[in-house]
N, C-alpha and C positions, 0 to 999 in steps of 0.2 A: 901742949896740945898740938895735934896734928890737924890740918885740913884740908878735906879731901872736897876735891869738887865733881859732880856729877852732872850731867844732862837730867832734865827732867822727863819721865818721872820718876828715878829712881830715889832721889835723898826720901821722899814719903814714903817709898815702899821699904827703904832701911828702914828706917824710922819706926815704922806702923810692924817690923819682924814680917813681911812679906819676903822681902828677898834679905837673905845671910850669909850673901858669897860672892863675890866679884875679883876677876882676873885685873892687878895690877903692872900693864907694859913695862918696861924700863922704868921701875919706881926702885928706887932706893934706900930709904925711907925706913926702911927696917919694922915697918907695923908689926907688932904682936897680939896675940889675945891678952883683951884688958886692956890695953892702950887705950887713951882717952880722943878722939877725938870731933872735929866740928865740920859739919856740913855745911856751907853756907849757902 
């Protein structure tokens, strides 16, 4: 599981399928579609 941290308000607007796209900076991380993971 991956965990991606956010300002609020965005993890609720993932979450709720409001927003379904975000620019990650210098992330490495290799996210794909389907990757699982956790907001906290």
């Amino acid at each position: 599981m991956i965990i991606l941290k956010f300002s609020e308000p965005l993890p609720e607007r993932i979450l709720s399928g409001k927003k379904t796209s975000t620019w990650r900076v210098n992330d490495d991380r290799g996210i794909t579609k389907d990757d699982k993971l956790s907001l906290p």
